[in-house]
C-alpha positions in Angstrom: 0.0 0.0 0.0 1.1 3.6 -0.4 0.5 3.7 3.4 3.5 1.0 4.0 5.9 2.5 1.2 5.8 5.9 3.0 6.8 4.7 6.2 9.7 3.1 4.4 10.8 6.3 3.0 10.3 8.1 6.3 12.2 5.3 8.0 15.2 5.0 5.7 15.3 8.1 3.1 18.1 9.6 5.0 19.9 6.8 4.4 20.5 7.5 0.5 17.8 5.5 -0.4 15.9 6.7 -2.9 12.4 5.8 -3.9 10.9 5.4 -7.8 7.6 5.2 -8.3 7.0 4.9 -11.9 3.5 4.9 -13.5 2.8 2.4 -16.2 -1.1 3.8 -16.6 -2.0 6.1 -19.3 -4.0 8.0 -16.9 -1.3 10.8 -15.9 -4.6 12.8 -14.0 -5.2 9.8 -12.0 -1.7 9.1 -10.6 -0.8 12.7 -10.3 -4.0 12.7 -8.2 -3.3 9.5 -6.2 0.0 10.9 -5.9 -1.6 14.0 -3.6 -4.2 12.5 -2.0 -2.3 10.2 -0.3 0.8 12.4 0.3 2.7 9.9 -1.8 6.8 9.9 -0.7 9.3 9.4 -3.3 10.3 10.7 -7.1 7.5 9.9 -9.6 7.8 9.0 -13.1 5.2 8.7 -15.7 6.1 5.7 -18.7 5.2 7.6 -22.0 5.1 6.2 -25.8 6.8 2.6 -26.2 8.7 2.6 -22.2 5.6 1.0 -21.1 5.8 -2.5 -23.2 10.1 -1.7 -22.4 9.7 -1.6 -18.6 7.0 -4.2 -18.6 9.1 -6.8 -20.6 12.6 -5.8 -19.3 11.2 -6.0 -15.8 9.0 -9.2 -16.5 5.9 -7.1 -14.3 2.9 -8.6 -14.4 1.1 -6.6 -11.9 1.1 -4.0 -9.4 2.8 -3.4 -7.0 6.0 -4.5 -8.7 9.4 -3.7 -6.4 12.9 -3.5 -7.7 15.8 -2.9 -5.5 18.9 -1.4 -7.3 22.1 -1.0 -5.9 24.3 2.5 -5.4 26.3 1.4 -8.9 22.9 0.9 -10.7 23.2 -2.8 -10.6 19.3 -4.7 -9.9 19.8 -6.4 -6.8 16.4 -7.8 -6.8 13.7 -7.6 -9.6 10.7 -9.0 -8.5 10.6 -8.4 -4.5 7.8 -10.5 -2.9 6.4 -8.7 -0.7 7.0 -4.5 1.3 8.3 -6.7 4.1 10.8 -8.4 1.5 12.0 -4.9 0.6 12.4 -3.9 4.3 14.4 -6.4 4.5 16.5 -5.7 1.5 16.8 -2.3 2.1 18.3 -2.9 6.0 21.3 -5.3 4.1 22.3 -2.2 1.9 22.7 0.7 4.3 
């Protein structure tokens, strides 16, 4: 939920972890509206043209939510993370 990836940014944003949220839905109104009613944390990014189908089949997502972890030298760590207590997890092993 956007509930539980806030308190992860809250909790470890200082910590030089940065948080992508990347919309994959056509509807820019609708996230840029779910973005402020819900005080949502992070750097947001909207997929135009063709980067939908890219991210989609780079990424192998199938549905959403779909987590990625990256490393500080851009290397994915994880693609495909469970679960937000998965990521927690993650997360704690790289700071």
């Amino acid at each position: 939920s956007i509930q539980e990836k806030n308190q992860l940014f809250f909790k470890y944003g200082d910590n030089g972890i940065i948080f992508l949220n990347v919309c994959l839905d056509s509807d820019n109104i609708r996230w840029s509206n779910l973005i402020r009613d819900n005080d949502f944390q992070g750097v947001h990014l909207i997929c135009k043209g063709d980067w939908i189908n890219v991210l989609t089949k780079s990424y192998y997502i199938t549905g959403i939510p779909h987590y990625v972890l990256v490393g500080k030298n851009g290397q994915i760590l994880k693609n495909k993370v469970a679960s937000i207590n998965e990521l927690e997890d993650l997360i704690k092993t790289q700071i």
